[in-house]
BAVEX-527754 format. One record per atom (N, C-alpha, C): residue in three letters; chain; atom name; x, y, z. Coordinates in steps of 0.2 Angstrom, whole numbers. Last residue first. Layout:
! residues N
res: ALA	chain: A	atom: CA	xx: X	yy: Y	zz: Z;
...
***
This chain:
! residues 129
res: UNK	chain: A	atom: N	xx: -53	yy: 28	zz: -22;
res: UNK	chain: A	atom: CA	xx: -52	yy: 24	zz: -14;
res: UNK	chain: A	atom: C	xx: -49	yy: 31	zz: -10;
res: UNK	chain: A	atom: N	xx: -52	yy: 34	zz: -34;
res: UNK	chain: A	atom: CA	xx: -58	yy: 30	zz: -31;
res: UNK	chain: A	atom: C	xx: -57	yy: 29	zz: -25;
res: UNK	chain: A	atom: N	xx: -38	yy: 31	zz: -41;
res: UNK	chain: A	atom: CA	xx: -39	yy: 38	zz: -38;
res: UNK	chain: A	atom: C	xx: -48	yy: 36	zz: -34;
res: UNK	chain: A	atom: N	xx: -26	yy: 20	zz: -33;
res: UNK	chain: A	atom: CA	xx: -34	yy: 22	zz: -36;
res: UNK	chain: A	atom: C	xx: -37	yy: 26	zz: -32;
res: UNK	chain: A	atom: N	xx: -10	yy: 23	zz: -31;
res: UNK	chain: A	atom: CA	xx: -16	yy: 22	zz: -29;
res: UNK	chain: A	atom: C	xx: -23	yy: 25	zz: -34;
res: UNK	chain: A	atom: N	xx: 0	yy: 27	zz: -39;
res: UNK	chain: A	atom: CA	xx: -2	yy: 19	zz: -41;
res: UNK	chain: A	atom: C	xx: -9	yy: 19	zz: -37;
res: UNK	chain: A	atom: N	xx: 4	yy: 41	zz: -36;
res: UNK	chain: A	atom: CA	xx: 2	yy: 38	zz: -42;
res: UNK	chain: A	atom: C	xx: -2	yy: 33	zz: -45;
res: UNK	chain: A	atom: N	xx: 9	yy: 37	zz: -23;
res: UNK	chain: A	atom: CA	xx: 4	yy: 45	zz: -24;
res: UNK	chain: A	atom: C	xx: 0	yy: 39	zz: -29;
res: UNK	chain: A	atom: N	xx: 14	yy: 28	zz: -18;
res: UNK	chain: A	atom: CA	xx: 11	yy: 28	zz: -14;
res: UNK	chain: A	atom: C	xx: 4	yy: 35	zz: -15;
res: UNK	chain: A	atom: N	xx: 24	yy: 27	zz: -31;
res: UNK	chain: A	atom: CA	xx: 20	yy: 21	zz: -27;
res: UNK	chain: A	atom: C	xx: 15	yy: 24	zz: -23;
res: UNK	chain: A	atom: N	xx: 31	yy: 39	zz: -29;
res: UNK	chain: A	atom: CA	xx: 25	yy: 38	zz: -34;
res: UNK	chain: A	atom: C	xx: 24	yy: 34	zz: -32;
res: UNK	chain: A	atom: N	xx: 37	yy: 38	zz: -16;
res: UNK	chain: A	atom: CA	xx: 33	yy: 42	zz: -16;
res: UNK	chain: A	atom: C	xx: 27	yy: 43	zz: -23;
res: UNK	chain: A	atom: N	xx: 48	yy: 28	zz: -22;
res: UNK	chain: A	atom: CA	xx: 41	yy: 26	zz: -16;
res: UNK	chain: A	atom: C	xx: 36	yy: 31	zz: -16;
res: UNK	chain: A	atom: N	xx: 54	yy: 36	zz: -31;
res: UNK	chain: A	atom: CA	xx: 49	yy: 31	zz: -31;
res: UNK	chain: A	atom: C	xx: 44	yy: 28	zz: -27;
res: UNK	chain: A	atom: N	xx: 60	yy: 44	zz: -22;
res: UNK	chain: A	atom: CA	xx: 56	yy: 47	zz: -27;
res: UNK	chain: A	atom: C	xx: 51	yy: 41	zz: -30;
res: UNK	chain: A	atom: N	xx: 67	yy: 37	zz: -14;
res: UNK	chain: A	atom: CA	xx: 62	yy: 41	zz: -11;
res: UNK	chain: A	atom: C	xx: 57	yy: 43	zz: -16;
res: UNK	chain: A	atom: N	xx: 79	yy: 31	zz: -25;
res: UNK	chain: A	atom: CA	xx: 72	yy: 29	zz: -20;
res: UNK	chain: A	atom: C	xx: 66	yy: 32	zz: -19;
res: UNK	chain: A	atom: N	xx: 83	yy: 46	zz: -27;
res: UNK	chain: A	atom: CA	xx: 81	yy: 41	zz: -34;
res: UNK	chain: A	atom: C	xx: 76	yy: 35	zz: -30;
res: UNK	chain: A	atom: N	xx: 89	yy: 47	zz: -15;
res: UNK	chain: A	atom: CA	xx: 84	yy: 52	zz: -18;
res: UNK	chain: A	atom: C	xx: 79	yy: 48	zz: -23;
res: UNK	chain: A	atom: N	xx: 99	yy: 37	zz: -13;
res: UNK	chain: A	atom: CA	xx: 94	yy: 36	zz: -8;
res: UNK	chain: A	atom: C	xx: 87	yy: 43	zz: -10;
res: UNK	chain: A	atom: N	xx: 108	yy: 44	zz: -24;
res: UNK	chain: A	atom: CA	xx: 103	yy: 36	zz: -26;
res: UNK	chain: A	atom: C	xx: 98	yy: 38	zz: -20;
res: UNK	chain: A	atom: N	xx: 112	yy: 55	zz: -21;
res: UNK	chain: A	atom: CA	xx: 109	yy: 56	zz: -25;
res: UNK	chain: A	atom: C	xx: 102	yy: 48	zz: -27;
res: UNK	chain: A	atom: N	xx: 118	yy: 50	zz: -7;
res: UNK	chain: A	atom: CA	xx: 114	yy: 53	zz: -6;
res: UNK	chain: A	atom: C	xx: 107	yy: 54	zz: -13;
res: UNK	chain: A	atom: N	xx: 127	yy: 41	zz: -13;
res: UNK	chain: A	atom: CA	xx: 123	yy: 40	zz: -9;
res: UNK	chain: A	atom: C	xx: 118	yy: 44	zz: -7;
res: UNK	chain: A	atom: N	xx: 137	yy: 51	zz: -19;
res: UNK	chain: A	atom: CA	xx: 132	yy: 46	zz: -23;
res: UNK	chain: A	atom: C	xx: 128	yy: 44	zz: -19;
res: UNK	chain: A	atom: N	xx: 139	yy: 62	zz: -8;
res: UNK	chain: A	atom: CA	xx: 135	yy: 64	zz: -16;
res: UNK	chain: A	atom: C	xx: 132	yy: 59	zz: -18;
res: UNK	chain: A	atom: N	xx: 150	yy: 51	zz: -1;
res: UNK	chain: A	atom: CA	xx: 141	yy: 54	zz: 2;
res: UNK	chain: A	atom: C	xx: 136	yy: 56	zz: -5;
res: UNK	chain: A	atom: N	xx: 153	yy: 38	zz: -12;
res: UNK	chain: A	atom: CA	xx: 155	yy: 47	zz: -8;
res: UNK	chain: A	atom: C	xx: 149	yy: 46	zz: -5;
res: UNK	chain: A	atom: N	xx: 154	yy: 23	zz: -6;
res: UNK	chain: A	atom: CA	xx: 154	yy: 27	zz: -14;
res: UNK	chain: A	atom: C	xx: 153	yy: 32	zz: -8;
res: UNK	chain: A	atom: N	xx: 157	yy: 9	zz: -1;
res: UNK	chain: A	atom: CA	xx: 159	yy: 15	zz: 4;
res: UNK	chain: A	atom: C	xx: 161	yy: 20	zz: -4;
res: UNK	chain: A	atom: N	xx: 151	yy: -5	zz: -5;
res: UNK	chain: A	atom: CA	xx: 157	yy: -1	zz: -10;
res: UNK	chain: A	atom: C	xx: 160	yy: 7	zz: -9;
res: UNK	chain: A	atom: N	xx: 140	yy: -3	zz: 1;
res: UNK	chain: A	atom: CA	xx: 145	yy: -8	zz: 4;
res: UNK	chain: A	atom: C	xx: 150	yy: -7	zz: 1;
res: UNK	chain: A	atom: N	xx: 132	yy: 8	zz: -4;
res: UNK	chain: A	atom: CA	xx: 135	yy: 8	zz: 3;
res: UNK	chain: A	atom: C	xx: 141	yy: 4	zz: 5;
res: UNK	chain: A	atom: N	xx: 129	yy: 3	zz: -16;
res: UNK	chain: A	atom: CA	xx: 136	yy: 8	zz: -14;
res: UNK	chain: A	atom: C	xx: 136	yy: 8	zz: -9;
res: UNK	chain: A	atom: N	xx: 123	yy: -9	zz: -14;
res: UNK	chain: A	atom: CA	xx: 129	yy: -8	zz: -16;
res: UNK	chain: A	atom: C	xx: 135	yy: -3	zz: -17;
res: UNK	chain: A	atom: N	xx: 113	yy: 0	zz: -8;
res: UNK	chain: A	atom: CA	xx: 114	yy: -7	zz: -2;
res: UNK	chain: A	atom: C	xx: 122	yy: -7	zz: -6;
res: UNK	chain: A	atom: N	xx: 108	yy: 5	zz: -20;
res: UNK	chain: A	atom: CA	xx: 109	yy: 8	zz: -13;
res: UNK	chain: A	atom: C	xx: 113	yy: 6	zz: -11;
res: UNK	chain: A	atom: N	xx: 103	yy: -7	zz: -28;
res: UNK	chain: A	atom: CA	xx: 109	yy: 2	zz: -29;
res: UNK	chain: A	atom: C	xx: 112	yy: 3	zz: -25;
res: UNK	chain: A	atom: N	xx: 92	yy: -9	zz: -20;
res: UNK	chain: A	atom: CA	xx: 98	yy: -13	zz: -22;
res: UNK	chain: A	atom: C	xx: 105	yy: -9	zz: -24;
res: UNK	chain: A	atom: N	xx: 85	yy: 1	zz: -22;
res: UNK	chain: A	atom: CA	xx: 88	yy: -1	zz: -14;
res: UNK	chain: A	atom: C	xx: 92	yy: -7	zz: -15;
res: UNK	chain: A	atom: N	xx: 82	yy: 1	zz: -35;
res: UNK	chain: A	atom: CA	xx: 86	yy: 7	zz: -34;
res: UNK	chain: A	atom: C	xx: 89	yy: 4	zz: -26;
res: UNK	chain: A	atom: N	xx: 76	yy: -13	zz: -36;
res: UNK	chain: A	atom: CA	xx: 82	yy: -13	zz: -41;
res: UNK	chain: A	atom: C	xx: 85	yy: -7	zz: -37;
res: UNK	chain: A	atom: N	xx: 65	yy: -9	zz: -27;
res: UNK	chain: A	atom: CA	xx: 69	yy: -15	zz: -27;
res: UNK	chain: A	atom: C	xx: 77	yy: -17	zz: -30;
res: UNK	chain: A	atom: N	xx: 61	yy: 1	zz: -37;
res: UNK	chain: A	atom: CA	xx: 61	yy: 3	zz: -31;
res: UNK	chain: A	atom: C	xx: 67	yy: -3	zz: -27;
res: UNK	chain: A	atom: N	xx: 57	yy: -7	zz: -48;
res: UNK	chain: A	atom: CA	xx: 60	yy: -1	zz: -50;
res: UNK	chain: A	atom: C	xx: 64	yy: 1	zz: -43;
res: UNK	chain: A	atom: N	xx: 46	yy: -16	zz: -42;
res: UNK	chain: A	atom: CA	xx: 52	yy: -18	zz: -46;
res: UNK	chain: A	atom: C	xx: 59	yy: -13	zz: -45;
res: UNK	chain: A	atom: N	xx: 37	yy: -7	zz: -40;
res: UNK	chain: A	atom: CA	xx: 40	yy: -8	zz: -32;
res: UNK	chain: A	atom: C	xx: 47	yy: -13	zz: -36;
res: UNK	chain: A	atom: N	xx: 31	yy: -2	zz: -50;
res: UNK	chain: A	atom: CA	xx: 37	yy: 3	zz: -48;
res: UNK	chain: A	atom: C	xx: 40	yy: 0	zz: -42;
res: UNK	chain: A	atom: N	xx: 25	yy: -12	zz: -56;
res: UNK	chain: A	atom: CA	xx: 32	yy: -11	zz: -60;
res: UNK	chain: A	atom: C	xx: 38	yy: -7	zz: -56;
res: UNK	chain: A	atom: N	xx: 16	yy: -13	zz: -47;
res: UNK	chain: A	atom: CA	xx: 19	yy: -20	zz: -47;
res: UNK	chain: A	atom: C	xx: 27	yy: -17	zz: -51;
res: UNK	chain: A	atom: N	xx: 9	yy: -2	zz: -49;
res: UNK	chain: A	atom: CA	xx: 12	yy: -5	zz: -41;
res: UNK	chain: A	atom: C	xx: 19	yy: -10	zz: -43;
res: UNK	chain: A	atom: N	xx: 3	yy: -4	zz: -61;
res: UNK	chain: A	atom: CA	xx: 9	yy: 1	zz: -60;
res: UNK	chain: A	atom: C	xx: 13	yy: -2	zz: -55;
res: UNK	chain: A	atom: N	xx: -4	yy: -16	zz: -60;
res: UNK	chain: A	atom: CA	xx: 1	yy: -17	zz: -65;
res: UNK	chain: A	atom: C	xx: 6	yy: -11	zz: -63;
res: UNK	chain: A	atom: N	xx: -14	yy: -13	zz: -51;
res: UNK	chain: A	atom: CA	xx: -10	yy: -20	zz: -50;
res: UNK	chain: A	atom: C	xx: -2	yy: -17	zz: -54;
res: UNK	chain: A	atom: N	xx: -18	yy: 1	zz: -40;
res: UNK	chain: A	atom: CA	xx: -15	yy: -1	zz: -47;
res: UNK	chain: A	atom: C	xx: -11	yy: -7	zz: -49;
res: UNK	chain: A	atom: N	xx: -24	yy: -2	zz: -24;
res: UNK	chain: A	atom: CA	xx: -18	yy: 1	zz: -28;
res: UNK	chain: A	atom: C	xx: -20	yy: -3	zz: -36;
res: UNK	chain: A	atom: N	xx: -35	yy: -4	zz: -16;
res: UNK	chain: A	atom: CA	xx: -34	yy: 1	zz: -18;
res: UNK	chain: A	atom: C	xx: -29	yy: 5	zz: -23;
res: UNK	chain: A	atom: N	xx: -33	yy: -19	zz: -13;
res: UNK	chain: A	atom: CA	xx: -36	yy: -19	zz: -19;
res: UNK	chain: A	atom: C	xx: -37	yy: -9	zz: -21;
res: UNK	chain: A	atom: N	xx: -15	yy: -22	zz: -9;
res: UNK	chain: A	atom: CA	xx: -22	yy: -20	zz: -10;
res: UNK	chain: A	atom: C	xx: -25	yy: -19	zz: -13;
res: UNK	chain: A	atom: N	xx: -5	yy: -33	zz: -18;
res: UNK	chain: A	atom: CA	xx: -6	yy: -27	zz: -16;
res: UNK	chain: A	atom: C	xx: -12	yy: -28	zz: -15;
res: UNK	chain: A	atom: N	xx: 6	yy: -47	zz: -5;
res: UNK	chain: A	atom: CA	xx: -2	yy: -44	zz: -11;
res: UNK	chain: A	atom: C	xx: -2	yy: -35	zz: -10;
res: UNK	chain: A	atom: N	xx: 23	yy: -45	zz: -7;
res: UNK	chain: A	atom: CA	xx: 18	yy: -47	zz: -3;
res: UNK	chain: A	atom: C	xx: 11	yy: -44	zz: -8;
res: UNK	chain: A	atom: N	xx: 35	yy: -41	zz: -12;
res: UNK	chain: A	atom: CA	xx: 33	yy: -50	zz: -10;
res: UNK	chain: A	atom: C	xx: 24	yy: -50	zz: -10;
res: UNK	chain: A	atom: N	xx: 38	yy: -30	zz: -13;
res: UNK	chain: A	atom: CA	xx: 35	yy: -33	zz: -19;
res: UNK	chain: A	atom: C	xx: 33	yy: -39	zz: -18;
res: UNK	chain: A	atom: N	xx: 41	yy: -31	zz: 4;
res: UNK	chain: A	atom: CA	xx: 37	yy: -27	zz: 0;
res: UNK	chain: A	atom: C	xx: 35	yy: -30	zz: -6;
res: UNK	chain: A	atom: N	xx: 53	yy: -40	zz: 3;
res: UNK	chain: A	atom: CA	xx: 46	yy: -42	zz: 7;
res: UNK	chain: A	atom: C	xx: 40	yy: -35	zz: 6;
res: UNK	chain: A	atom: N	xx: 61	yy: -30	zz: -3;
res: UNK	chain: A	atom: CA	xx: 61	yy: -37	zz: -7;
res: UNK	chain: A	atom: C	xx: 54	yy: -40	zz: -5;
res: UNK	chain: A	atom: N	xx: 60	yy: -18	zz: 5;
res: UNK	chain: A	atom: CA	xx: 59	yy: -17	zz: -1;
res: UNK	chain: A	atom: C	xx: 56	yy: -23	zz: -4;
res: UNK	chain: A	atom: N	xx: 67	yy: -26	zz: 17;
res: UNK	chain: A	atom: CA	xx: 61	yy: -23	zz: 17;
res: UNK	chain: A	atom: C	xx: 57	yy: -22	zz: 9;
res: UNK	chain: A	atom: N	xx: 80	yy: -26	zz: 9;
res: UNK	chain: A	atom: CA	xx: 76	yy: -32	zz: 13;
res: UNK	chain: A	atom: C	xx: 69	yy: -31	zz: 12;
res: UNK	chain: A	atom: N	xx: 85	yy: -12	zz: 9;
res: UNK	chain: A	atom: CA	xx: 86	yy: -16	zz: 2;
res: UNK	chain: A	atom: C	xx: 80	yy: -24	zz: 5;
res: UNK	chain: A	atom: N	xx: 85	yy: -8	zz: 23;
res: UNK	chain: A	atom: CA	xx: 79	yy: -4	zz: 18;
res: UNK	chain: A	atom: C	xx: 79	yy: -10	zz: 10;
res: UNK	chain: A	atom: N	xx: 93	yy: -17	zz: 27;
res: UNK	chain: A	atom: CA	xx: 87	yy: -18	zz: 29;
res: UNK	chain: A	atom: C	xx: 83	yy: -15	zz: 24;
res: UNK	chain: A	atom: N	xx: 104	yy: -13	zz: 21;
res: UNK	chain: A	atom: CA	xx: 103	yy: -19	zz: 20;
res: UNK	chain: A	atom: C	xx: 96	yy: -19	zz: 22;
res: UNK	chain: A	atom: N	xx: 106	yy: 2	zz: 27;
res: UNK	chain: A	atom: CA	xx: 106	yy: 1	zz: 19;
res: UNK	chain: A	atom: C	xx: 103	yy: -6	zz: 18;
res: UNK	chain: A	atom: N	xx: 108	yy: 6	zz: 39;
res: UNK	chain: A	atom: CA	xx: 103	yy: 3	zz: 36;
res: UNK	chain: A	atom: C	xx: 101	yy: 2	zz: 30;
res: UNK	chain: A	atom: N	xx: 119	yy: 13	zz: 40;
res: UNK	chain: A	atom: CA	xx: 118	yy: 7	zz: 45;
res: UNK	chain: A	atom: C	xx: 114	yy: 1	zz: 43;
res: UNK	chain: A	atom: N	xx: 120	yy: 22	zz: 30;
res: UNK	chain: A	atom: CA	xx: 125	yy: 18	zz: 29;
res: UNK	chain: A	atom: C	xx: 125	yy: 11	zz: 34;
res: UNK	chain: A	atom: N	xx: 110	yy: 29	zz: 35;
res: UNK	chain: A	atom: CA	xx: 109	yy: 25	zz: 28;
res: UNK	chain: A	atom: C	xx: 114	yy: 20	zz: 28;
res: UNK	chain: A	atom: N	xx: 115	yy: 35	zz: 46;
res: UNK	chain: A	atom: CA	xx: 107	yy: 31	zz: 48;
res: UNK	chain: A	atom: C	xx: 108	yy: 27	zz: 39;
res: UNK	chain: A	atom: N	xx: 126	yy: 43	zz: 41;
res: UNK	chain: A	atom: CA	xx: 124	yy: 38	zz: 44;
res: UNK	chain: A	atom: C	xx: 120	yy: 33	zz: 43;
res: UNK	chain: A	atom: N	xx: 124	yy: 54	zz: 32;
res: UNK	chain: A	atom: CA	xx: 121	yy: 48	zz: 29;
res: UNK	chain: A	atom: C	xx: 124	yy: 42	zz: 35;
res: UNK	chain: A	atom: N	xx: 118	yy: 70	zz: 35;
res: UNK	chain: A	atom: CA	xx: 119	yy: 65	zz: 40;
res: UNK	chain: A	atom: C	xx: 117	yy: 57	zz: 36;
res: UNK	chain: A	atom: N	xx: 113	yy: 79	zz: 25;
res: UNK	chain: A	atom: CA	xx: 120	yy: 78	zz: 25;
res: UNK	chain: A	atom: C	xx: 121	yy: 72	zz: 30;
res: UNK	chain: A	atom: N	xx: 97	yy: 81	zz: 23;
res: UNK	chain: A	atom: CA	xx: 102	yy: 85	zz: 29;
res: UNK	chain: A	atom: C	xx: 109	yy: 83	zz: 28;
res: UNK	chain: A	atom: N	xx: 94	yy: 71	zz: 16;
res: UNK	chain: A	atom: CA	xx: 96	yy: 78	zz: 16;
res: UNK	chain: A	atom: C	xx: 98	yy: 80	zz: 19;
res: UNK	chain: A	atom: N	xx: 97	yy: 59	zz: 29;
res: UNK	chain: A	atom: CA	xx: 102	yy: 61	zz: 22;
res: UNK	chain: A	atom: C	xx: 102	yy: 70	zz: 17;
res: UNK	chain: A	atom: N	xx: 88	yy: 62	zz: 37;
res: UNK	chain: A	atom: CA	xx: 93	yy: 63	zz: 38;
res: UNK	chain: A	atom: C	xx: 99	yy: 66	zz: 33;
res: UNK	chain: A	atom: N	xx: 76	yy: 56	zz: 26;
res: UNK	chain: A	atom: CA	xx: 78	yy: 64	zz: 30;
res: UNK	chain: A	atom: C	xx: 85	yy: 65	zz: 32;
res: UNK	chain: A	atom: N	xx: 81	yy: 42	zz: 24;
res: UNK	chain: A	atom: CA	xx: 80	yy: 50	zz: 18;
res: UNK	chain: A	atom: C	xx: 82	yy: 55	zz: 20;
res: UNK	chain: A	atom: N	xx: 83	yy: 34	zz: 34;
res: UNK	chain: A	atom: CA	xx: 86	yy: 34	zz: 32;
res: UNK	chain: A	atom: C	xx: 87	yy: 40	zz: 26;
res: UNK	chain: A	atom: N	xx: 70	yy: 35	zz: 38;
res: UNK	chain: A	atom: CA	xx: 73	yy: 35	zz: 45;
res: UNK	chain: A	atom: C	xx: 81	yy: 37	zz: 42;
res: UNK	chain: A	atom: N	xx: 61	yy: 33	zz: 30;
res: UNK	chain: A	atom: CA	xx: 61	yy: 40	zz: 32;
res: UNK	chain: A	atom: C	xx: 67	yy: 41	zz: 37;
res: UNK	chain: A	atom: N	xx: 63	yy: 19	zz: 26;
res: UNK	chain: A	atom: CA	xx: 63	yy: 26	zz: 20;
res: UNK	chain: A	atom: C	xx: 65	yy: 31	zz: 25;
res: UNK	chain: A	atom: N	xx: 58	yy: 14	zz: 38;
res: UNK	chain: A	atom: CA	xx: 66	yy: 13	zz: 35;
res: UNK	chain: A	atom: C	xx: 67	yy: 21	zz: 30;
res: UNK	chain: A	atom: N	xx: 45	yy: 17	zz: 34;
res: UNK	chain: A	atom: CA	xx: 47	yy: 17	zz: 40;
res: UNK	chain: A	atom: C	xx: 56	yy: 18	zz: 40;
res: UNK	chain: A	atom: N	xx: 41	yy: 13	zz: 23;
res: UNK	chain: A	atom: CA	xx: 42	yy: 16	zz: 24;
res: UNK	chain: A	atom: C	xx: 46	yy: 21	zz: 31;
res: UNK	chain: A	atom: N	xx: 44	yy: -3	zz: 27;
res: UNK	chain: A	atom: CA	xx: 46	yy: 0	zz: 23;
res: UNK	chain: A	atom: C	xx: 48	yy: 8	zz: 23;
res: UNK	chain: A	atom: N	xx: 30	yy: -4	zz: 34;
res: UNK	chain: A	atom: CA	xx: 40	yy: -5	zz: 36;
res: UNK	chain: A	atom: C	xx: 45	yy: -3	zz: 32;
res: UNK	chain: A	atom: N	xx: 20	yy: -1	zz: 26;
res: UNK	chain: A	atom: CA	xx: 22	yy: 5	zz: 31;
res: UNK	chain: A	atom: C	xx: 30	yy: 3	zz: 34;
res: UNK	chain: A	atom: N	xx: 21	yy: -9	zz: 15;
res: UNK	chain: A	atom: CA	xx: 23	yy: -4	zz: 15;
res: UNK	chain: A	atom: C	xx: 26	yy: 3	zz: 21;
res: UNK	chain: A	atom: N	xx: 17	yy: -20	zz: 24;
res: UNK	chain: A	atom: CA	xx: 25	yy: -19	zz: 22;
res: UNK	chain: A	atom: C	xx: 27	yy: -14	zz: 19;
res: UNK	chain: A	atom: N	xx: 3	yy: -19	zz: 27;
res: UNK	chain: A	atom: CA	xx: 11	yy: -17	zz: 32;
res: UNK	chain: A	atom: C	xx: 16	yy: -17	zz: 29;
res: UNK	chain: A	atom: N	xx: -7	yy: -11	zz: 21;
res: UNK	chain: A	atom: CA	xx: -2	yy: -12	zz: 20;
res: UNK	chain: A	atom: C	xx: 4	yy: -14	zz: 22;
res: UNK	chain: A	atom: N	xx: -26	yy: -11	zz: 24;
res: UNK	chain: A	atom: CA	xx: -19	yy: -11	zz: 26;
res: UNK	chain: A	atom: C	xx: -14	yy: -11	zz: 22;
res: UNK	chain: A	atom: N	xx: -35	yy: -3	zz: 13;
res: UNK	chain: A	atom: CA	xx: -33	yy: -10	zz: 17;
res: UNK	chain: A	atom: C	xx: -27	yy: -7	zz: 19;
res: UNK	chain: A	atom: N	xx: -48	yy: 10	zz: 23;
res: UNK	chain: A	atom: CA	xx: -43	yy: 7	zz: 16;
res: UNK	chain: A	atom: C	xx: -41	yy: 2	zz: 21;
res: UNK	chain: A	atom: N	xx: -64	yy: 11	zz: 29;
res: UNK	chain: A	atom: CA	xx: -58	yy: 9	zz: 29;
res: UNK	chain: A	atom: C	xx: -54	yy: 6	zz: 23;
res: UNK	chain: A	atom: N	xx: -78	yy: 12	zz: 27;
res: UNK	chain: A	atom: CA	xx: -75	yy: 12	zz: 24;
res: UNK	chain: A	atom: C	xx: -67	yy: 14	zz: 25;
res: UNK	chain: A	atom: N	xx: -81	yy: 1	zz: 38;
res: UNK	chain: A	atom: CA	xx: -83	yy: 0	zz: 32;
res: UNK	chain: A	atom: C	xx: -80	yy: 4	zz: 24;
res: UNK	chain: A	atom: N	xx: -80	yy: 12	zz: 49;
res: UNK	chain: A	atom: CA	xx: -76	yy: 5	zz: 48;
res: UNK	chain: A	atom: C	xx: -75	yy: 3	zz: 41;
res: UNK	chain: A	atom: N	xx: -89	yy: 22	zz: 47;
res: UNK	chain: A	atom: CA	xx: -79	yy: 22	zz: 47;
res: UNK	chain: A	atom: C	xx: -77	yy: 16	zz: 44;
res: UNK	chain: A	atom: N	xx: -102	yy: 13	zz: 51;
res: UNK	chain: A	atom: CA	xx: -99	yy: 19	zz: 44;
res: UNK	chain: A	atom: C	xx: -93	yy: 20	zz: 42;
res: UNK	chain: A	atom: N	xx: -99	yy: 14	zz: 64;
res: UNK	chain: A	atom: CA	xx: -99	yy: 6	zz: 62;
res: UNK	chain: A	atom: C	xx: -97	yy: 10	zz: 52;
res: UNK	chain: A	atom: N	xx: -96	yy: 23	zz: 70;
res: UNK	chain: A	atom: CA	xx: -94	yy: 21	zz: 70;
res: UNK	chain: A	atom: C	xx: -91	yy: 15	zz: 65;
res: UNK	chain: A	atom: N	xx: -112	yy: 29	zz: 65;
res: UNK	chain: A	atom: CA	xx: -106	yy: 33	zz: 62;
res: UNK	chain: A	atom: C	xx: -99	yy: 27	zz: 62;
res: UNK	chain: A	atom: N	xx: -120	yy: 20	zz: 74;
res: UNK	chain: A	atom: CA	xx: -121	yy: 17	zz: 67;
res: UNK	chain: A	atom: C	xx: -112	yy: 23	zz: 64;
res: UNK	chain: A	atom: N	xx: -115	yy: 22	zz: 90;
res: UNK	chain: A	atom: CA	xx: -113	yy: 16	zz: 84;
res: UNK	chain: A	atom: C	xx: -114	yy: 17	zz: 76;
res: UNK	chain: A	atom: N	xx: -124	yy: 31	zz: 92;
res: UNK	chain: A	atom: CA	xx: -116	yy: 33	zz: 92;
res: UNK	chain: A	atom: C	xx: -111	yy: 28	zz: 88;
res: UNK	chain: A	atom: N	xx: -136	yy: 28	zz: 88;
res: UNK	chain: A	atom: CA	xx: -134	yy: 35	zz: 86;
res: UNK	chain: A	atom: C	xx: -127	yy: 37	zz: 86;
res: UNK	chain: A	atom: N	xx: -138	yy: 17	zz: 97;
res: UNK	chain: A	atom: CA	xx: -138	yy: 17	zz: 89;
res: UNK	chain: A	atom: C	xx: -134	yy: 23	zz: 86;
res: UNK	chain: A	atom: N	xx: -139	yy: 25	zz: 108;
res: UNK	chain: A	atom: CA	xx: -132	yy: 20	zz: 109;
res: UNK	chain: A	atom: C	xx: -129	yy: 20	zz: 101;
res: UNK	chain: A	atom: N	xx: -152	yy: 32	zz: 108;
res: UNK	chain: A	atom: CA	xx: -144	yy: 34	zz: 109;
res: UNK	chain: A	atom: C	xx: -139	yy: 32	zz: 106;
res: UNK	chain: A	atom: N	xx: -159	yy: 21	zz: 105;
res: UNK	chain: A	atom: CA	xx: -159	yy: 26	zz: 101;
res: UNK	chain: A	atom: C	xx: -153	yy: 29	zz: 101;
res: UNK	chain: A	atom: N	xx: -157	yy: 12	zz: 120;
res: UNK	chain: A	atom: CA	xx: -157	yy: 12	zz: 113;
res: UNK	chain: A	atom: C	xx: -155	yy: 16	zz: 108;
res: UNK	chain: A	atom: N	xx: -162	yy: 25	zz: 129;
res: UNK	chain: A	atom: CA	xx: -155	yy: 24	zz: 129;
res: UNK	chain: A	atom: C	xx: -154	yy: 21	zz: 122;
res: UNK	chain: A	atom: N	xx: -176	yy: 27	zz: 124;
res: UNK	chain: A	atom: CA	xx: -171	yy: 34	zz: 121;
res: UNK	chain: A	atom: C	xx: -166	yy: 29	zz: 122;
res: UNK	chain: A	atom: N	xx: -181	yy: 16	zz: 128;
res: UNK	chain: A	atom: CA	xx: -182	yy: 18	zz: 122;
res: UNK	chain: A	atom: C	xx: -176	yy: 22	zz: 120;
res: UNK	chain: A	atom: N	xx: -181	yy: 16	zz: 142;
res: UNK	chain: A	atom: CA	xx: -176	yy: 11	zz: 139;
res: UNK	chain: A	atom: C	xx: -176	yy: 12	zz: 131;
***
């Protein structure tokens, strides 16, 4: 009975180790980026559909983004400026989409996004976590 104990301990304690150090969550980020990708990739590629469908929801997502707490992994005061910066450019976005601007501008803004989410999610994180 001894050894099974011992075993069991052996396969738990690593587990239980993971856990604890687990980053937080973020879902709005992850909705967010979810949108991000569904709507950027393509667009390099020339295919700005998917942006022009989803322009409103990426500009939404973003708002419910800087809405929500940052984790304690992130940088209050950057997090806080770039998800601004990032709400103003899917704000951009969402405007020329609705004011049918060329592909080039659409394209060039939904990059000016991308680029900021992607400092958010490099930059803003504490380098410790």
């Amino acid at each position: 009975m001894k050894i099974r104990t011992v075993i069991l301990l052996m396969m738990l304690v690593p587990l239980f180790c993971v856990a604890q150090n687990k980053k937080p969550s973020w879902p709005q980020m992850k909705a967010f980026h979810s949108y991000m990708a569904a709507t950027f990739h393509p667009a390099e590629e020339g295919n700005l559909l998917p942006l022009k469908a989803k322009a409103d929801s990426l500009y939404i997502l973003s708002k419910q983004w800087i809405e929500s707490s940052i984790p304690s992994n992130f940088k209050p005061a950057e997090t806080k400026a770039e998800l601004t910066k990032l709400v103003a450019q899917c704000n951009l976005v969402k405007e020329a989409v609705a004011a049918k601007k060329e592909d080039k501008e659409l394209t060039k803004l939904i990059t000016e996004a991308h680029d900021i989410f992607h400092k958010i999610i490099g930059e803003c994180q504490k380098a410790d976590q």
